[in-house]
KOLLUM-982817 format. One record per atom (N, C-alpha, C): residue in one letter; x, y, z. Coordinates in steps of 0.2 Angstrom, whole numbers, plus 5000, padded with zeros to 4 digits. Layout:
KOLLUM-982817
AXYZ...
This chain:
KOLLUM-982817
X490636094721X491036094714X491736094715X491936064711X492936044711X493236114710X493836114713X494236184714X494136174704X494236254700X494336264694X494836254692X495736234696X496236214694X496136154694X495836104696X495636014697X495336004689X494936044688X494336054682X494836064676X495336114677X495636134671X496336054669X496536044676X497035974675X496635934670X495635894672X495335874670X495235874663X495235934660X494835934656X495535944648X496235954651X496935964649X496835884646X496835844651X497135784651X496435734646X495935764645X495535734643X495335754635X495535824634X495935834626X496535814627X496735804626X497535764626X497535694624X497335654629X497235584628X496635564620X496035604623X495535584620X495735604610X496035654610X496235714603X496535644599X497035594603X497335554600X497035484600X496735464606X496435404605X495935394602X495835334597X495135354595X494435344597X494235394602X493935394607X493535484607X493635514602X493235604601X493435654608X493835664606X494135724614X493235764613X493135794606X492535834606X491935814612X491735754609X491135704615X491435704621X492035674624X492235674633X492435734633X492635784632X492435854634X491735874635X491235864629X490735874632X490335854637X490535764638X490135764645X490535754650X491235764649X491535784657X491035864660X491235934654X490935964656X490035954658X489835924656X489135904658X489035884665X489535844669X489535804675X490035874681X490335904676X490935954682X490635984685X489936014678X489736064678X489836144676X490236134672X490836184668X490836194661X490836254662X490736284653X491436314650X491636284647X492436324645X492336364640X492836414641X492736464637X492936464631X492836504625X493336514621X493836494618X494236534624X495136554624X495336484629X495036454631X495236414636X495236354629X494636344626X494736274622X495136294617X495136344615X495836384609X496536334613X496736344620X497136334622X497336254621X496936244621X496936144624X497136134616X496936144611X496636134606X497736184601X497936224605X498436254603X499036154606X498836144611X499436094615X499236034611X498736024608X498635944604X499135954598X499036024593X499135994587X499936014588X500336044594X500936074596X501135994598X500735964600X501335904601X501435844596X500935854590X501035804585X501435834580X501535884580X502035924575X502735934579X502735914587X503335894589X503635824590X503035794587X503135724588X503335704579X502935734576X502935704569X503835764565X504135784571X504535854567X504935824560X505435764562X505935724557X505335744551X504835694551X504235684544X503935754539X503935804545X503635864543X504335914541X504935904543X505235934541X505435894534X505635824533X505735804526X505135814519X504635824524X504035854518X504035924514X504135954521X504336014517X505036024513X505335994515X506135964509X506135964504X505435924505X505335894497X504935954491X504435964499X504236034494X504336104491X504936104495X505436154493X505736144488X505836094486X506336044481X505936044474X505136044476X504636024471X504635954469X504835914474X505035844473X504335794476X503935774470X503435734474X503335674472X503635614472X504035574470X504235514473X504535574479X504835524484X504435494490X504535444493X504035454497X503535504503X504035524506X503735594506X503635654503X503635644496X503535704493X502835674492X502635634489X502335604488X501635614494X501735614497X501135664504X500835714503X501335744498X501135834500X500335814496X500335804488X499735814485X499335774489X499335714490X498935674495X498735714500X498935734505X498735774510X498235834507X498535854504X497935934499X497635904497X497335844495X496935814490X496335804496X496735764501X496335734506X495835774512X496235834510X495935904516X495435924513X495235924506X494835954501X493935914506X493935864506X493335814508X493235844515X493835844519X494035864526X493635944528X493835964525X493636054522X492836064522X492636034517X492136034514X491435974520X491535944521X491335924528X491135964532X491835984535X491936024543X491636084541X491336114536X491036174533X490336174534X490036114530X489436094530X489036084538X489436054542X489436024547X489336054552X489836134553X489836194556X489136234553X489036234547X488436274547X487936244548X487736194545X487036164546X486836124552X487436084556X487136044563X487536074568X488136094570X488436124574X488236104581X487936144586X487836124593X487236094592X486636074586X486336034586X486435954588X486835924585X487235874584X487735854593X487835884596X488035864601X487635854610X487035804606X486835794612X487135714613X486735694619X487035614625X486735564619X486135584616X485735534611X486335524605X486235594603X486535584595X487535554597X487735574603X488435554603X488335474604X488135464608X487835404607X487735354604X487535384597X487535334591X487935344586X488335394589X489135414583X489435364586X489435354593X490035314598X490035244594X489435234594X489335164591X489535154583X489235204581X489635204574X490435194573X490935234576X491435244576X491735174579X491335144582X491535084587X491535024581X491035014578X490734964572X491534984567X491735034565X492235044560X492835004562X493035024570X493635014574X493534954572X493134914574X493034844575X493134804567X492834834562X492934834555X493734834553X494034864557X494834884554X495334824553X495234784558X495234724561X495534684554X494634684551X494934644544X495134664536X495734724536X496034744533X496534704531X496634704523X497234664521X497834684521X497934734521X498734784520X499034744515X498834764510X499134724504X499334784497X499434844503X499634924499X500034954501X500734954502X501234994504X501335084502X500835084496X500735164496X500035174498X499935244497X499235284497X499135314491X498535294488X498335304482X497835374482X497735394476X497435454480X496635464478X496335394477X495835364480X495635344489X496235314489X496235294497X496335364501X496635414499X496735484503X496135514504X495635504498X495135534497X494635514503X494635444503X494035414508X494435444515X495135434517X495235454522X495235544525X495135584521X494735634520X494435644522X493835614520X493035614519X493035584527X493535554527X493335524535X493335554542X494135594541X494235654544X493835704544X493435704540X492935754540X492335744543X492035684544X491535624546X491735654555X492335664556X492535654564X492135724565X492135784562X491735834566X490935824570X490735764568X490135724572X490535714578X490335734586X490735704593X490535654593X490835594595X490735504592X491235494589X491235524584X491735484578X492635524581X492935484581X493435514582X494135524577X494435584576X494635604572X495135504569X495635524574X496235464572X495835384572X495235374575X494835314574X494635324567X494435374563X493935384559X494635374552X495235414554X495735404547X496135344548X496135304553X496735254553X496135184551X495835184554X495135144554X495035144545X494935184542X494835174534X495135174529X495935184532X496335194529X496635104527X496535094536X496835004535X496034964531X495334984532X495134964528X495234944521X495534994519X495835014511X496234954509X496634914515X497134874512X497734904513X498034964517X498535014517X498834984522X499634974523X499934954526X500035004531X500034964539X499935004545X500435064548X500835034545X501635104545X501335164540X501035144537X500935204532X500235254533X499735204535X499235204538X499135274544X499635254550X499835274556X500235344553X500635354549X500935414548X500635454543X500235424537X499935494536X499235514539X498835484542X498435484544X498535564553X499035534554X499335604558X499635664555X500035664551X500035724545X499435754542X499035704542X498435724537X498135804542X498235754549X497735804553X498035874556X498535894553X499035934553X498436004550X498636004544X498136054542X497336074544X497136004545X496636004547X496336064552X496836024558X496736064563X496936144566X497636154562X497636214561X497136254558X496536214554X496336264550X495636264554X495436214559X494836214563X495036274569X495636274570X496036344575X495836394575X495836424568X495836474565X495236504564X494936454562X494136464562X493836474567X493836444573X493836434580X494036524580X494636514581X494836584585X494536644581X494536644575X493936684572X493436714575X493136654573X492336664574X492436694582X492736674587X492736674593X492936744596X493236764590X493936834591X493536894600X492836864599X492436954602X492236914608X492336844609X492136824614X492636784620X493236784620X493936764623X493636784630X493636834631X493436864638X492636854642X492436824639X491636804639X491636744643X491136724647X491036644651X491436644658X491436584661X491936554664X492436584667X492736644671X493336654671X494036614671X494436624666X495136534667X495736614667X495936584674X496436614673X497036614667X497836644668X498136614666X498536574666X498836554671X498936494677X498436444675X497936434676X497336384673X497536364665X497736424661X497636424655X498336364654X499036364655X499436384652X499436284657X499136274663X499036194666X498736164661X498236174658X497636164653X498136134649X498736174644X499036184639X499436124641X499736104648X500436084649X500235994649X499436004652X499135934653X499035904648X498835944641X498535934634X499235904630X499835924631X500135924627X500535844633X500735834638X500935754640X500535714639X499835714640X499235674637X499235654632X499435714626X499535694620X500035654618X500635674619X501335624615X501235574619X500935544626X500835484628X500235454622X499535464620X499135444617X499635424611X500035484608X500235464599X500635384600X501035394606X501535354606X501035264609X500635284613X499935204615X499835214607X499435254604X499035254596X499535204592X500235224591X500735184586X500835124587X500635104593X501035044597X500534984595X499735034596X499334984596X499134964587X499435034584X499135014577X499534954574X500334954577X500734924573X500634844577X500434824579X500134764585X499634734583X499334764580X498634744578X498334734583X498134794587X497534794594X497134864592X497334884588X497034964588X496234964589X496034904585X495334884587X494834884593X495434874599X495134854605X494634914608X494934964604X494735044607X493935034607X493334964601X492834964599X492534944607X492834904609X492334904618X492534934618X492835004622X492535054627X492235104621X491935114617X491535174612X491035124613X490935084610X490135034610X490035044616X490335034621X489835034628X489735074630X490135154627X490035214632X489535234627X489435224622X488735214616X488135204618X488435154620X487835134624X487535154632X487835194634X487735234642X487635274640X487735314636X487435384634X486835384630X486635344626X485935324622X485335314631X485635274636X485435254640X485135334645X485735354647X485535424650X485235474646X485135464640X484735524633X484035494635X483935414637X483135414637X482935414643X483435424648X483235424655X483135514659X483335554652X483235604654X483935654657X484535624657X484835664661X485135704658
């Protein structure tokens, strides 16, 4: 078995990248740990999960600070004020998912099979995104809604959060610039609010499982958060390029290897 510091870089660098690409950090965490051999704890995936949404909040700071500006102001209006309700409106489907989703399927839902066919799914959309008109320089709060609803959809491992809102969002017709930045604001609340729930529900079991030092814990944290601002920074380049698409090979075929080892038994 690999030293648990090799494990911890591993599994760092693979919420980080993955959290942002759309590609489901949820899914390749789970089958890295499936292959390492490694059950992470808790407190350890609390950690990874603390360094993704700390670097999009140091990455989006300019945008989050003017949002709140506006919100202080009670100005929603301007362009970015203009987010705030969009954002609340859009977390409401997000919420209301991630709810349903935690209670009724939960570790049900994350087997080789059924990832397998999200991968596929979210690869079909990516691939869909392709033929959007961007012929909408705002977000209407229609379009917030579906992107929502999308975001919410991403609690399936397969579907990938930022695959799921950027992907629906340009289907809508929303221009890519706008597309790309609310679509990462959105996930702001979101994931603070999956945090919270997470460390909740988790609160009695932190020191249960796996030993992770905190040395382990804080590489985990260091690897999650360069993986990450490298992802946000490939995610933009690609959206504004018109490649974001391309992400649809590697999900379709890793879709398709994982449906393969589901009926092979492994």
């Amino acid at each position: 078995m690999l030293d648990q510091l090799i494990i911890t870089i591993i599994l760092g660098l693979i919420q980080g990248f993955a959290e942002w690409l759309p590609i489901s950090s949820t899914a390749h965490l789970k089958i890295a740990e499936h292959f390492l051999g490694f059950q992470a704890t808790p407190l350890f995936n609390v950690f990874l999960h603390i360094g993704t949404i700390g670097v999009v909040i140091f990455y989006f700071r300019h945008d989050i600070k003017v949002v709140l500006s506006a919100l202080a102001h009670r100005d929603f209006h301007s362009e970015y004020g203009r987010f705030i309700p969009l954002i609340i409106l859009a977390t409401i489907p997000t919420g209301i998912i991630g709810v349903l989703y935690d209670l009724y399927l939960g570790d049900t839902y994350q087997t080789f099979l059924i990832m397998g066919i999200t991968f596929i799914i979210g690869a079909t959309l990516l691939f869909a995104s392709k033929f959007g008109k961007e012929n909408q320089t705002q977000i209407s709060y229609r379009e917030a809604l579906v992107m929502g609803a999308a975001q919410g959809a991403a609690s399936f491992p397969g579907l990938s959060r930022s695959g799921s809102t950027i992907s629906s969002g340009l289907l809508q017709g929303v221009k890519r610039e706008m597309v790309f930045k609310f679509s990462f604001l959105l996930s702001i609340p979101a994931i603070i609010g999956d945090l919270a729930v997470e460390a909740y529900h988790q609160r009695g079991t932190f020191s249960q499982g796996v030993g992770v030092s905190s040395v382990d814990l804080l590489v985990g944290l260091v690897c999650a958060v360069v993986a990450g601002y490298i992802a946000i920074v490939l995610v933009k380049k690609l959206v504004l390029t018109k490649r974001f698409h391309y992400f649809a090979i590697y999900t379709f075929a890793l879709g398709v290897i994982l449906i393969v080892l589901a009926l092979l038994g492994v």
